[in-house]
N, C-alpha and C positions, 0 to 999 in steps of 0.2 A: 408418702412419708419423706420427711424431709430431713438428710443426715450431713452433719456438722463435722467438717474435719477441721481438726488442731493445727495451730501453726506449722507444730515439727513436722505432724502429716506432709504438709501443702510444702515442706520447706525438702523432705524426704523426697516427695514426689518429683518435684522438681531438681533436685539432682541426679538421678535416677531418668528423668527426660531428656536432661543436659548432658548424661552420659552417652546414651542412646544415640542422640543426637551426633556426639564427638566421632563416638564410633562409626557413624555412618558419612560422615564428611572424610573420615581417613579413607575410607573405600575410596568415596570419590576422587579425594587429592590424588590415590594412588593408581587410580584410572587411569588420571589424565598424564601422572608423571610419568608412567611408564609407556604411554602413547606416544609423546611428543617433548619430552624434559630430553636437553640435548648433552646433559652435565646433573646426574641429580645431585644433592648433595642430602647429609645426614640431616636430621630434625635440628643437633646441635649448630650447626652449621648453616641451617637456615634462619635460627635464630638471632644469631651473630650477623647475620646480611639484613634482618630486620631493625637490630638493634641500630648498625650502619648505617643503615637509611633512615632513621630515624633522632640521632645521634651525633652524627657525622660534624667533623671530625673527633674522634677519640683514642685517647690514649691505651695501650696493651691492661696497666693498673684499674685504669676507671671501668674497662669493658671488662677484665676479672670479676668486678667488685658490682656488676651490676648483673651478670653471668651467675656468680657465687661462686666459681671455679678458681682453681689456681693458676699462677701465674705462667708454670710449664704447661698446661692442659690449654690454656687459652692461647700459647703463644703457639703449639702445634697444632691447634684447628687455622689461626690464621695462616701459616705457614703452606697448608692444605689449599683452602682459600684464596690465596696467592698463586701458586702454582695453579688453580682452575684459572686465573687472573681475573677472578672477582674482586678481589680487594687489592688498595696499594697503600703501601706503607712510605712518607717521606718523615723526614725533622719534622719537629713539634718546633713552631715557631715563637713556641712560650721557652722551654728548654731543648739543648743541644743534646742532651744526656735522654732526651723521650724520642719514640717514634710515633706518628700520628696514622691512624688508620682509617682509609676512606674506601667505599665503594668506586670500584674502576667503574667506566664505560659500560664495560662485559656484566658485571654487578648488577648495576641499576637494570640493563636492559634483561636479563634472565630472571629479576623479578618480578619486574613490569610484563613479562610473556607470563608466568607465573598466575601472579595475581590478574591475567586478564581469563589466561585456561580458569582458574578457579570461580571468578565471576562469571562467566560462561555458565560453566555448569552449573551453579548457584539458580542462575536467569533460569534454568531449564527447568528446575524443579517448582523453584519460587511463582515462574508464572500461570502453574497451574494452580495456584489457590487464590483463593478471593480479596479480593482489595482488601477487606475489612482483616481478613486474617494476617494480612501481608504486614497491614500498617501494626498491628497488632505483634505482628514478631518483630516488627524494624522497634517498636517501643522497649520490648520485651529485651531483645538483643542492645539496643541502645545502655539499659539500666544492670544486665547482666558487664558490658564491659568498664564500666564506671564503678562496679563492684569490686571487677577482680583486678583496676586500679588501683581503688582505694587498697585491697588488702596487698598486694604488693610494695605501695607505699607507706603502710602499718611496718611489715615484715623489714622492711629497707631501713625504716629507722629503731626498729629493735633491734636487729642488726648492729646499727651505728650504738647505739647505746650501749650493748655488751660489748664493743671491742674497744 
């Protein structure tokens, strides 16, 4: 007998997988941070070095406003930040009145050790399952992060629209 699940089912299911899943990658991240992370920093705060490297250069306003946080809350994580000498702050070469914010040397490379522990572990897991399943989650995970693009991008100019 052959039984038909509903969208929301299949849509239920799957967040519920995707939870699972989260949850078991923070294990690992925090395997690996607490093995060999030389400086860990907060989730917030990792954020903010993604955003950086991703970003780069940006002003204290625009990294608030892509954050969603306030202007003090944003200027005392980089503050933090700074002081590990992950980030540097000079002039904004657009305005004298802005400070621009880049990942330091120390920045880039602690998340480049980072992102290689967590690929690491990743490999370890990932190459025990079957090519077919593999391609099958790089598909899956490909169309999942172009989702939670899109709705970020939705939310960013709803955002813009009510203020």
């Amino acid at each position: 007998m052959h039984s038909e699940t509903s969208p929301g089912a299949d849509r239920d299911a799957a967040a519920y997988a995707a939870r699972e899943v989260i949850e078991l990658l923070e294990v690992l991240w925090n395997k690996g941070r607490d093995m060999t992370s030389p400086a860990p920093v907060s989730s917030s705060q990792l954020r903010v070095l993604y955003i950086l490297d991703r970003d780069q250069p940006i002003n204290l306003r625009t990294l608030g406003e892509v954050l969603g946080s306030a202007p003090s809350s944003v200027s005392r994580m980089c503050d933090r930040l700074a002081a590990l000498g992950f980030v540097e702050r000079s002039p904004s070469s657009a305005s004298r009145r802005e400070l621009e914010l880049r990942l330091s040397s120390r920045g880039e490379s602690y998340l480049r050790d980072l992102r290689g522990r967590r690929e690491a572990a990743l490999l370890d897991v990932i190459s025990a399952m079957p090519p077919a399943e593999r391609a099958a989650l790089a598909a899956g995970l490909g169309s999942f992060r172009l989702a939670v693009e899109d709705a970020a991008s939705k939310a960013a100019g709803d955002a813009a629209e009510s203020a």
